[in-house]
C-alpha positions in Angstrom: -36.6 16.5 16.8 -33.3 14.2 16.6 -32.9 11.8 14.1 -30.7 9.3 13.8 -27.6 10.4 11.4 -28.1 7.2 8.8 -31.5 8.5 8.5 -30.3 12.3 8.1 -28.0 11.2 5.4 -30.4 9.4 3.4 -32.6 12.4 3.4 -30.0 15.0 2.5 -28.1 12.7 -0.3 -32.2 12.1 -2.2 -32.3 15.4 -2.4 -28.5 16.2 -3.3 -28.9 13.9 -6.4 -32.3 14.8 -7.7 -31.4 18.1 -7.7 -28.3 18.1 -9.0 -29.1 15.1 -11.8 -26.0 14.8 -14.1 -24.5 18.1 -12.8 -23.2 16.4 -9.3 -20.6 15.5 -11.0 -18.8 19.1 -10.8 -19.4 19.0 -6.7 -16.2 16.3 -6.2 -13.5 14.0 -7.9 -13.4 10.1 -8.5 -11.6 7.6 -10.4 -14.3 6.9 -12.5 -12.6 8.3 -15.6 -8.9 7.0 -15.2 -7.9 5.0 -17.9 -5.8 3.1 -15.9 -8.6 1.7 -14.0 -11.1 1.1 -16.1 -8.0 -0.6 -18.2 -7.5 -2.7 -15.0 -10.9 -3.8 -14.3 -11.1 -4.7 -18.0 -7.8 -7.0 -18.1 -9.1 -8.5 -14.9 -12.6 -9.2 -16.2 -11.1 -10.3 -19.5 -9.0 -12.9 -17.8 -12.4 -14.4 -15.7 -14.6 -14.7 -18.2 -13.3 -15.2 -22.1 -14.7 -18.4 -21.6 -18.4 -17.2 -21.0 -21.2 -17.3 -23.4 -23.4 -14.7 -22.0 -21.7 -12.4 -19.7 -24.0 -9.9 -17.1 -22.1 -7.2 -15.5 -24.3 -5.0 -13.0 -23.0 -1.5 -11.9 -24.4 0.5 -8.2 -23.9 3.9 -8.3 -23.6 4.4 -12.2 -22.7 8.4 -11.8 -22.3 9.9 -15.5 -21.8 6.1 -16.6 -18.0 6.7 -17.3 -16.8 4.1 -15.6 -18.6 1.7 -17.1 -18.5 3.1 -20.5 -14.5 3.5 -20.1 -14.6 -0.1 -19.0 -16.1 -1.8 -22.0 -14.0 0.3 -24.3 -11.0 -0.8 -22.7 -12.5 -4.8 -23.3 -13.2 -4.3 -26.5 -9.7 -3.8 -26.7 -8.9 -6.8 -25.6 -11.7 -9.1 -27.2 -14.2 -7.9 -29.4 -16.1 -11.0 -29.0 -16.4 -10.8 -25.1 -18.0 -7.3 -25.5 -20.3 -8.8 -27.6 -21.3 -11.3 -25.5 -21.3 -8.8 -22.3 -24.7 -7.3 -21.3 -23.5 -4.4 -18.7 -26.7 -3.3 -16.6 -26.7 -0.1 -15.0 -28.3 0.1 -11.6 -29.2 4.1 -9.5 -32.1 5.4 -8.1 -32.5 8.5 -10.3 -33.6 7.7 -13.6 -32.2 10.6 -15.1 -28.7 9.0 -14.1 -29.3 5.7 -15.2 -30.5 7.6 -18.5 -27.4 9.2 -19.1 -25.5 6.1 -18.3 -27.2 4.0 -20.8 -27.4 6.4 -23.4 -23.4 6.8 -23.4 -22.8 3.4 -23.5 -25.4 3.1 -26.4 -23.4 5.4 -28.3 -20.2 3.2 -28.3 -22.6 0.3 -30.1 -22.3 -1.8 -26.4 -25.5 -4.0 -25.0 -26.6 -1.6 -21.7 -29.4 -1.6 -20.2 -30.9 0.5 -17.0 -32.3 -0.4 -13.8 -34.3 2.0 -11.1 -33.0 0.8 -7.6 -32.4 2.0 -4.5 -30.0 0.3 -2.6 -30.7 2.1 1.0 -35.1 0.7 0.8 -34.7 -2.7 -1.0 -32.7 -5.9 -1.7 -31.6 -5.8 -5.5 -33.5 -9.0 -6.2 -33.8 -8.3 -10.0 -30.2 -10.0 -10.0 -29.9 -12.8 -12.5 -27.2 -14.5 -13.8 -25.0 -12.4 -12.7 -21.2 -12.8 -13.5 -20.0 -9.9 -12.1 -21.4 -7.1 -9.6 -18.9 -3.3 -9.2 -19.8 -0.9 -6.7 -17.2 2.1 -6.9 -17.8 4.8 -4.4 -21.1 4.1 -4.0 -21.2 2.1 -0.9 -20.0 5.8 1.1 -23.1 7.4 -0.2 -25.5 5.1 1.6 -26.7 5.6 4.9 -24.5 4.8 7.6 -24.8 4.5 11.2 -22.0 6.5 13.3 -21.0 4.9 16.5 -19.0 5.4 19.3 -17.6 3.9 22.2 -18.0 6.0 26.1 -16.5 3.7 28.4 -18.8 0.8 28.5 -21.4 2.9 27.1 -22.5 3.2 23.0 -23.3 6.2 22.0 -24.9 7.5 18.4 -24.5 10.4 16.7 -28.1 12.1 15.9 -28.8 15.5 13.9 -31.2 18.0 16.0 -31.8 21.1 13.9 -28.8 20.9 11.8 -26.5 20.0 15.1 -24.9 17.4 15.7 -25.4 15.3 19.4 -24.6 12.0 21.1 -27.3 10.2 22.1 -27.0 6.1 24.0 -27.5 3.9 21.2 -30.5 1.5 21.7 -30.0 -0.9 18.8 -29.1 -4.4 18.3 -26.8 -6.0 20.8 -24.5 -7.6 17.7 -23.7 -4.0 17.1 -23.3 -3.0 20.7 -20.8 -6.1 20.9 -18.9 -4.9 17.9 -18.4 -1.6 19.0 -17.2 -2.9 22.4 -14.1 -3.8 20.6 -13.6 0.2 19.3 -11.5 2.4 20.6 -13.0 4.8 22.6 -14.0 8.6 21.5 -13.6 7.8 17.7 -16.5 8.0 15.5 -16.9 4.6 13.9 -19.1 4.4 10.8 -20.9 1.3 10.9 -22.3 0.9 7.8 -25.3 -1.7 7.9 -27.6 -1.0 4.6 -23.6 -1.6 2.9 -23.2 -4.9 5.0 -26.8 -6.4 3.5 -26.5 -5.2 -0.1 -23.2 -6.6 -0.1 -23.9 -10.0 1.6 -26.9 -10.1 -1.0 -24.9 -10.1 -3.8 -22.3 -12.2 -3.1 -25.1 -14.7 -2.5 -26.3 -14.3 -5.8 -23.1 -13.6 -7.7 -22.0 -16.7 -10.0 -18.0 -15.2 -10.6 -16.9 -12.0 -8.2 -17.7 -8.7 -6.8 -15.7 -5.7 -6.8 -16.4 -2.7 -4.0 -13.6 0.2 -3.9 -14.5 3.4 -1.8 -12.6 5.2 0.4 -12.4 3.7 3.7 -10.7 2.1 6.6 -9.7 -1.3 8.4 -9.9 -1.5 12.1 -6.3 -1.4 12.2 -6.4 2.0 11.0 -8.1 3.9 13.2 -5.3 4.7 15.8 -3.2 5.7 13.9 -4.6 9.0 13.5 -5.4 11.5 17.0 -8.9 11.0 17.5 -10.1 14.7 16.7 -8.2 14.5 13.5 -10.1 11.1 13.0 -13.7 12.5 13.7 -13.7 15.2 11.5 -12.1 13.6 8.6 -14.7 10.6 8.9 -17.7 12.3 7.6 -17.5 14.1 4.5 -19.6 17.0 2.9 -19.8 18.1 -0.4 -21.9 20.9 -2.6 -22.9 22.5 0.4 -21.5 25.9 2.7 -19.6 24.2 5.6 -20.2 26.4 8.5 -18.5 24.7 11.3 -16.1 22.6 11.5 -17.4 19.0 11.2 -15.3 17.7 14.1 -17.4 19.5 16.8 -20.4 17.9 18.4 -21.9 21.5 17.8 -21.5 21.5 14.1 -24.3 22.9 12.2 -24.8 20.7 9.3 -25.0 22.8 5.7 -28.7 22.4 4.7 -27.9 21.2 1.0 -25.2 18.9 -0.9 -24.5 15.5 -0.4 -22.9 13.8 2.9 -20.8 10.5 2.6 -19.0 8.1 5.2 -15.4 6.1 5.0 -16.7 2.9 4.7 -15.9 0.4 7.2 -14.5 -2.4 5.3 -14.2 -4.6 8.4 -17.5 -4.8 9.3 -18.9 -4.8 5.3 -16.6 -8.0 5.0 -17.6 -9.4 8.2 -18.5 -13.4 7.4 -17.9 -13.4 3.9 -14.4 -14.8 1.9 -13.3 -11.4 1.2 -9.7 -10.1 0.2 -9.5 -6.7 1.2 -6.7 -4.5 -0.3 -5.4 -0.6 -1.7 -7.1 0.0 -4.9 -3.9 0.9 -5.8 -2.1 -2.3 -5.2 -5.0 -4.0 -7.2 -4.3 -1.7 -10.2 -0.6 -2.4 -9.6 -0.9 -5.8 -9.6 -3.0 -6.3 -12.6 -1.2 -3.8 -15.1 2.0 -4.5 -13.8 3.1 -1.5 -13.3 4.3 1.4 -10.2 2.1 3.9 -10.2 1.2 6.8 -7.8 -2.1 8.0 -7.0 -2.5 11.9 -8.1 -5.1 14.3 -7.9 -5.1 17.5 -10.4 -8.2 18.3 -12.3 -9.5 14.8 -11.6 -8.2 11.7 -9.9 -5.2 9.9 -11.9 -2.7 7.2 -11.7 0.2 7.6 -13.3 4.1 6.5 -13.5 6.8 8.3 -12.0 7.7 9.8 -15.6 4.2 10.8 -16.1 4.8 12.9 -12.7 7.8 14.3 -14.1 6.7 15.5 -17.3 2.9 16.8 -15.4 4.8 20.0 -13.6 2.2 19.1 -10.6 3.8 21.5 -8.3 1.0 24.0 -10.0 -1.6 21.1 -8.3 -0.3 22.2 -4.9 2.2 19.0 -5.0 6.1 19.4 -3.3 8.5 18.8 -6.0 10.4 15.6 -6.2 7.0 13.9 -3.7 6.8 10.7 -6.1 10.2 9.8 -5.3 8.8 9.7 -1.3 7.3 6.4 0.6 4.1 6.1 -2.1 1.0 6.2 0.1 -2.9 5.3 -1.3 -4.7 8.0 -0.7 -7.4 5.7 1.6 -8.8 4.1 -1.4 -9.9 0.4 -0.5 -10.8 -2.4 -2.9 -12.7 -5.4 -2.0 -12.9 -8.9 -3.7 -15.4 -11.4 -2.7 -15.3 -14.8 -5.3 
């Protein structure tokens, strides 16, 4: 029997991560553990809030708690004080992550706590007093609706047997009405669960939040050829690909985790949102060019770092850097 792929996803990423536990962390690469971004986020937090008494951070999608850990070293740092005064509360539906998270930040002497939640069933209503809300690359991970456009007709994407299949979409008209604007043939991911957690939190937030996933603004979208488009869109990792992803005929892998470019459009639909390249927000804040690299792990780093790195062994051309500087899709979104 078809399902609908949001509800596909959900399934396959439950399992992906309570199998997996700490150990998912070897299926793909994030920025979690750059130094330059957690030094970022900290100089940016530092700048909002030395004037708090109490300060409550709260983290979705904690992963091995690195970023957060690497994000109150970095503040301590800069203010002693503030860390002191900072109560950082890590949020994930598996308890073993949230575990992990706290215990490594318990281990630097900071004031963590852990929260079971699952973003894609509830509302986070445990909220309180919160100063500041991150999300990075965690909004991807939760189910997503795919979309797309057939002449006047909307169409969904549905799984049947580990295929992939078009059926006509018979959900709300809002979301029939937005897709009317989308270009035909491209799969659109229109990420809903994403658009209430967020729209939740900024009500409750009392300073800012931060999102940054990899994504894409409407403006985006033709620029690349549609097949290109569709089968970079959805993304599969820990798994045996069998097909290619691009084909309605794709047989899905039946393990490892599935994650959607977030639509940042649609996610920042009615709020006061800045939307921007991660890279130009760590840019702006450090004040410094840097270039987004991947080797053993995602990086940012200067164009002597690059020099002195021999990354032609990473598969990179040599003398790239001193090409147009691209971000690598990496979005960052500021609401407050």
């Amino acid at each position: 029997m078809a399902v609908p792929f949001d509800e596909y996803q959900r399934k396959r990423n439950e399992k992906f991560y309570r199998e997996k536990g700490v150990e998912f962390k070897k299926e793909f690469k994030t920025f979690a553990a750059d130094s330059r971004f957690a030094r970022a986020l900290a100089i940016d937090f530092y700048n909002r809030m030395k004037g708090k008494r109490i300060i409550n951070v709260y983290e979705f999608g904690v992963g091995t708690g690195s970023m957060g850990t690497r994000f109150m070293l970095e503040l301590r740092k800069l203010s002693e004080s503030l860390v002191e005064r900072t109560v950082y509360h890590f949020c994930d539906f598996s308890e073993e992550l949230v575990k992990n998270a706290t215990k490594r930040a318990d281990s630097f002497g900071f004031n963590a706590d852990g929260i079971i939640y699952d973003a894609a069933k509830e509302e986070p209503k445990f909220l309180v007093d919160a100063h500041y809300i991150l999300m990075n690359e965690f909004y991807d991970d939760l189910p997503a609706k795919i979309l797309t456009r057939k002449g006047k007709d909307i169409m969904e994407v549905v799984i049947d047997e580990e295929e992939k299949k078009l059926e006509k979409f018979k959900g709300e008209e809002e979301l029939k009405d937005y897709m009317a604007g989308m270009p035909e043939g491209y799969f659109i991911p229109v990420n809903i669960i994403a658009k209430k957690h967020l729209d939740y939190c900024a009500s409750k937030v009392k300073g800012y939040v931060d999102v940054f996933d990899y994504g894409f603004r409407k403006g985006e979208i033709k620029e690349m050829p549609i097949e290109m488009w569709n089968n970079s869109i959805i993304r599969e990792f820990g798994g045996q690909i069998r097909k290619n992803l691009a084909c309605l005929e794709t047989e899905f892998p039946t393990e490892g985790q599935i994650t959607t470019d977030v639509n940042f459009d649609f996610i920042s639909k009615n709020l006061d949102a800045k939307v921007e390249t991660q890279l130009e927000f760590i840019e702006r804040v450090l004040g410094e060019e840097l270039h987004e690299v991947e080797t053993d792990k995602l990086r940012y780093l200067t164009e002597e770092e690059i020099k002195e790195s021999k990354l032609e062994r990473h598969g990179y051309p040599s003398g790239f850097h001193g090409e147009m500087r691209e971000s690598g899709g990496y979005l960052h979104l500021r609401v407050g």
